[in-house]
Legacy VTK file of the C-alpha trace (Angstrom):
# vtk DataFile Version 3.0
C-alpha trace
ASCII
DATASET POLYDATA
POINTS 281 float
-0.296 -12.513 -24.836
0.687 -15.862 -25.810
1.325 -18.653 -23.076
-0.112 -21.918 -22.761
-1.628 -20.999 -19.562
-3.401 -17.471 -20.474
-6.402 -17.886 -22.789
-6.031 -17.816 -26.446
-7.841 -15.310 -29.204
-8.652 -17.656 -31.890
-10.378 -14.952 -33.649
-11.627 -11.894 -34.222
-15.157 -11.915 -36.393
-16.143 -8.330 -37.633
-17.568 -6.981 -40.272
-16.366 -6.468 -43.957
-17.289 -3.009 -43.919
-16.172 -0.449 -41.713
-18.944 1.117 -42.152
-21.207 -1.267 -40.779
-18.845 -1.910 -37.449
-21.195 -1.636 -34.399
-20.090 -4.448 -32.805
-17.011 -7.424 -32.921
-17.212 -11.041 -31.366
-14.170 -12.138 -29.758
-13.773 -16.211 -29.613
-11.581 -17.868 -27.702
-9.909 -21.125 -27.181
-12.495 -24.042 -25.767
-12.567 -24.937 -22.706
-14.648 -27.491 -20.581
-15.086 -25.965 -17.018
-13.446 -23.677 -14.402
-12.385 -24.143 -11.258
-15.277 -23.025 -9.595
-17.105 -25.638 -10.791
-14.728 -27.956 -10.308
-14.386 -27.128 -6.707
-18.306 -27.296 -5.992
-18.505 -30.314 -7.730
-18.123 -33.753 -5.810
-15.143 -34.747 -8.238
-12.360 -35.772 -5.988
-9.711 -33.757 -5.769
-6.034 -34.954 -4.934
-2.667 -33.331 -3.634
-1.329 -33.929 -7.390
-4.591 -32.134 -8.489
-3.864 -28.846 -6.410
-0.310 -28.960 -7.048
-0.561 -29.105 -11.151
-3.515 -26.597 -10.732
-1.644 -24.280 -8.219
1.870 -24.773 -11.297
-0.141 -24.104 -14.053
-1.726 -20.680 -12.084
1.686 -19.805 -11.435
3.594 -20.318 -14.335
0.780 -18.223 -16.159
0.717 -15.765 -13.498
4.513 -15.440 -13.969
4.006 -14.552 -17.760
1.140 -12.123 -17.054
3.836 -10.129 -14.338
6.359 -10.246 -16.625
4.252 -7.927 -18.926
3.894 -5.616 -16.094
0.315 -6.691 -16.433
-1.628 -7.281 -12.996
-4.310 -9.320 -13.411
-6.166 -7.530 -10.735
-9.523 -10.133 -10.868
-8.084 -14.132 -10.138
-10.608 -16.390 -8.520
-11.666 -19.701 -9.027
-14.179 -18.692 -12.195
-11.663 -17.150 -13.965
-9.107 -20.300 -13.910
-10.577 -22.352 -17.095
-9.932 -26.300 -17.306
-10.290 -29.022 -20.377
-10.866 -32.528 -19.108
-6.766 -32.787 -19.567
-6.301 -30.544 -16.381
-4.947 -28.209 -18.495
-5.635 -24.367 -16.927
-5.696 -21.162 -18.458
-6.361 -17.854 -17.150
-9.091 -16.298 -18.313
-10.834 -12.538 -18.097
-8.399 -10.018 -18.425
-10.926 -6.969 -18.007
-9.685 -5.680 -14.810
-5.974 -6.254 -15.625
-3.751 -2.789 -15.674
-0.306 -2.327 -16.066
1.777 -2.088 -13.058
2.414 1.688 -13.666
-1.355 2.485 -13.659
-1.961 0.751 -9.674
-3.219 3.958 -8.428
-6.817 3.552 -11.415
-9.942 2.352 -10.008
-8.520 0.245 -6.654
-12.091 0.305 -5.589
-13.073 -2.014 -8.621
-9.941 -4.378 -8.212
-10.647 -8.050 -7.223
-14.191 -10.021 -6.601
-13.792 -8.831 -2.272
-13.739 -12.455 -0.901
-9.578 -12.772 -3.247
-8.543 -8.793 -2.267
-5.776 -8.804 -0.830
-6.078 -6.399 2.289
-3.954 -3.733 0.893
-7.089 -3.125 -1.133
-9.775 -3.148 1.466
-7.492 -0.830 3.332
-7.481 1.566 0.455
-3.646 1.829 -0.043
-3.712 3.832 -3.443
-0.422 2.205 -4.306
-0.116 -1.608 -4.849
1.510 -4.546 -6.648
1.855 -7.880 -8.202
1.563 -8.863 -4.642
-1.985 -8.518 -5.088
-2.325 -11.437 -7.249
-0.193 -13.633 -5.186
-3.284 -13.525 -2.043
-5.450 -14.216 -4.810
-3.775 -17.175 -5.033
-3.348 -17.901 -1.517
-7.214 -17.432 -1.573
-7.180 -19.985 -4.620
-5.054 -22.395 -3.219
-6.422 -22.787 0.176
-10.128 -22.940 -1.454
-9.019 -26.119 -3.400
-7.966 -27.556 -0.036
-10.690 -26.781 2.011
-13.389 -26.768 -0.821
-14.926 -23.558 0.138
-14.304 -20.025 -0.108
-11.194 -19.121 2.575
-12.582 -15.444 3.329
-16.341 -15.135 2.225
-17.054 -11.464 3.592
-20.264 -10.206 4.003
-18.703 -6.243 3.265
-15.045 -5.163 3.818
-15.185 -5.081 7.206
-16.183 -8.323 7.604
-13.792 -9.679 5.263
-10.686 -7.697 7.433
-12.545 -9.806 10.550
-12.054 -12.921 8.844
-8.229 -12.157 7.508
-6.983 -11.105 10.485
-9.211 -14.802 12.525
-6.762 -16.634 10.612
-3.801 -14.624 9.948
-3.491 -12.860 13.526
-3.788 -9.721 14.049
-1.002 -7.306 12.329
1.328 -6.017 14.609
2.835 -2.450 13.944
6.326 -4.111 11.643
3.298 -5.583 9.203
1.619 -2.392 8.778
4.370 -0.580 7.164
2.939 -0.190 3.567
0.134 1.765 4.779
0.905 5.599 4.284
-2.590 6.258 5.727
-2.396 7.174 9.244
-6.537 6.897 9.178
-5.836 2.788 7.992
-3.377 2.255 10.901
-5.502 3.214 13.511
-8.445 1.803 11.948
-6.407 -1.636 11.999
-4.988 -1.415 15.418
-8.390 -0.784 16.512
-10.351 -4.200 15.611
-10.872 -6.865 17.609
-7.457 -9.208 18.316
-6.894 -12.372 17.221
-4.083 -14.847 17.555
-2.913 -16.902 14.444
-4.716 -19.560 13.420
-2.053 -23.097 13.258
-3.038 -23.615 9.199
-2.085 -27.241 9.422
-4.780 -27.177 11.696
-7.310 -25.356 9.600
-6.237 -27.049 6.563
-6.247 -31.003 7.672
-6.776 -32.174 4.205
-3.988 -29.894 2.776
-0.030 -31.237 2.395
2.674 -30.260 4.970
4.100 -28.424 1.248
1.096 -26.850 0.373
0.297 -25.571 3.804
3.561 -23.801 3.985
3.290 -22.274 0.535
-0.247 -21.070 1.312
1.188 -19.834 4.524
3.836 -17.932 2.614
1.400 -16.340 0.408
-1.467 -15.243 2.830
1.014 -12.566 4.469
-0.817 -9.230 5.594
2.026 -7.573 4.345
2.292 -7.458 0.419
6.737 -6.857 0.804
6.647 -10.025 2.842
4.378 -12.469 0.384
5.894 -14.506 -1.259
6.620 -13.961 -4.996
5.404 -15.548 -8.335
9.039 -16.772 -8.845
10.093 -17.388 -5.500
6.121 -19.524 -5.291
7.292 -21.390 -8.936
10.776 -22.116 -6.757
9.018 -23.663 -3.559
9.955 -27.434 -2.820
5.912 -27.865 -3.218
6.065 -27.574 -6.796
9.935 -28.879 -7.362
8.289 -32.106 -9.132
6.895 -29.499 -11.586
8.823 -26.763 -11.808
11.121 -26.467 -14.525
13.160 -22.581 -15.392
13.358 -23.136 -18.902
9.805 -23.787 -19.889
8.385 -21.364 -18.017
8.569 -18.448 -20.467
8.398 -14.501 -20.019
6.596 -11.945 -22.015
9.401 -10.409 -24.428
8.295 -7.243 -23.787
5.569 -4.940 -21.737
1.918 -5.218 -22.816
0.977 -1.644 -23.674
-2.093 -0.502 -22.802
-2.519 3.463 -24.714
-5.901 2.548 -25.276
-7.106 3.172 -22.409
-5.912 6.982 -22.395
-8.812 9.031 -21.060
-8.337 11.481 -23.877
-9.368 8.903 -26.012
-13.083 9.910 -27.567
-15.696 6.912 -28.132
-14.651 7.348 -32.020
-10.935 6.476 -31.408
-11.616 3.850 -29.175
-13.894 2.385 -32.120
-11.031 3.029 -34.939
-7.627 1.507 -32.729
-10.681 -1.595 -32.441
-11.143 -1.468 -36.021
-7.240 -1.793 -36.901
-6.921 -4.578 -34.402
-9.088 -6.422 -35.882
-8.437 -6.281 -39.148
-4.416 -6.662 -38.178
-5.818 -10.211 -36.531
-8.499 -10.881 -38.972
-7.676 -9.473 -42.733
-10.345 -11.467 -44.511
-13.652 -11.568 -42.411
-15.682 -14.101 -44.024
-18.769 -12.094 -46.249
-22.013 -12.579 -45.083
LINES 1 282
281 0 1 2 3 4 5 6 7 8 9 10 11 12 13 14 15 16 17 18 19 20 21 22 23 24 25 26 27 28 29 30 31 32 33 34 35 36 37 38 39 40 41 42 43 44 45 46 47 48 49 50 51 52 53 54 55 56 57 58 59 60 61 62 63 64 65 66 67 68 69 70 71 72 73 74 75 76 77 78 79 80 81 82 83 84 85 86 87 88 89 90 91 92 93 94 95 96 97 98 99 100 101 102 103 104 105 106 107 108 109 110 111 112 113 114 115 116 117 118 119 120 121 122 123 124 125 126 127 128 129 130 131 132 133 134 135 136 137 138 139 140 141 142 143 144 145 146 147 148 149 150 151 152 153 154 155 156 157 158 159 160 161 162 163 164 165 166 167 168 169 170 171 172 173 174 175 176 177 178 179 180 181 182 183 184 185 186 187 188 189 190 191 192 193 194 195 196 197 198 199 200 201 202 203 204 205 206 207 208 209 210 211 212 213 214 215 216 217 218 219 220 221 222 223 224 225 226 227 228 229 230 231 232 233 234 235 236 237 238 239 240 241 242 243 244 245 246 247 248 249 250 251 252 253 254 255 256 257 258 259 260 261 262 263 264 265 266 267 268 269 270 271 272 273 274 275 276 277 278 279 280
């Protein structure tokens, strides 16, 4: 992938020999911080902070779709910084292609970003799962602490549904499950939370594009291009330099009929397709 906001591979160090290939260092672009530790930190943070944050998330996010890639894992830790504000996303080892959404749900997303189609075990999901991440994201740079910090998954339902409301039956569409409908209309019923309210510190703009993408619904959240579009980021946004992946990332490799021994020789030829010339040792 190549985008100013996804990571750079600078290179690829293996060695000479194939024979001697037990293990390959991967180093990436430099970068100063993330945005966890920006967040915790008592750096101040202004509305033109979240909003060139929240763009550059986006318009890499955008990119990363576009290769029917999901990311699958975004949270603050995984959004790097350089003391230019510059962001990148960052730890692509959960990301699948959008064809695959039905591998390993269970693993998908660090619980207090999953969107709730995942903690209510819908088998089938989308990009949409990305854009609560960043609902989660966006709202934690506002409020400078986690948005839904759930003790287990139950817990973190409790505290989606505190602020969101509780679903009504039009919301719970995308659930096939019969077993995840009742268990939904069965918890405890709250009203929605006013998030101008719960966000004080947050814009009128930013509150209603958080608002658009915290929807229990994933066919009602908002998307990465309609969320690029918003008047929220219209100082920022511009169509023509925010670029799309020419064509789908392939992921073969990750065939289960592949044997440890492939695996190790489609690494070999990717390395030495990046890195021809390893320096001797």
């Amino acid at each position: 992938m190549d985008h100013e906001n996804v990571i750079a591979i600078k290179d690829i160090i293996r060695p000479p020999e194939k024979e001697a290939f037990n293990d390959v260092y991967i180093v990436y672009e430099l970068m100063d911080t993330d945005l966890h530790q920006i967040i915790r930190s008592n750096q101040p943070l202004t509305d033109d902070h979240c909003q060139y944050f929240l763009y550059q998330l986006l318009r890499g996010l955008r990119y990363v779709h576009s290769a029917h890639v999901l990311h699958r894992d975004l949270k603050p830790s995984n959004l790097l910084l350089n003391a230019n504000c510059d962001l990148k996303l960052a730890d692509f080892g959960l990301a699948r292609t959008t064809s695959e959404t039905d591998f390993m749900t269970e693993y998908v997303v660090t619980r207090w970003y999953r969107a709730p189609e995942l903690l209510l075990n819908c088998s089938e999901y989308t990009a949409a799962i990305d854009i609560w991440s960043v609902g989660c994201i966006l709202g934690e740079i506002g409020a400078r602490e986690p948005l839904f910090p759930g003790k287990d998954y139950v817990h973190q339902l409790r505290l989606i549904t505190e602020l969101l409301g509780s679903p009504d039956d039009s919301s719970l569409g995308f659930l096939r499950s019969d077993n995840a409908r009742r268990y939904v209309r069965q918890l405890p019923q709250y009203p929605k939370q006013k998030f101008s309210a719960r966000f004080p510190n947050m814009s009128p703009g930013a509150v209603d594009l958080l608002e658009r993408m915290l929807v229990f619904d994933p066919s009602k959240r908002i998307t990465v291009e309609e969320a690029l579009c918003h008047p929220y980021l219209a100082s920022l946004h511009d169509i023509n330099d925010e670029p799309v992946c020419s064509q789908p990332f392939n992921f073969d490799f990750e065939q289960p009929s592949f044997t440890e021994e492939n695996i190790k020789e489609l690494i070999w030829r990717e390395a030495v397709k990046f890195n021809p010339d390893p320096p001797a040792h």
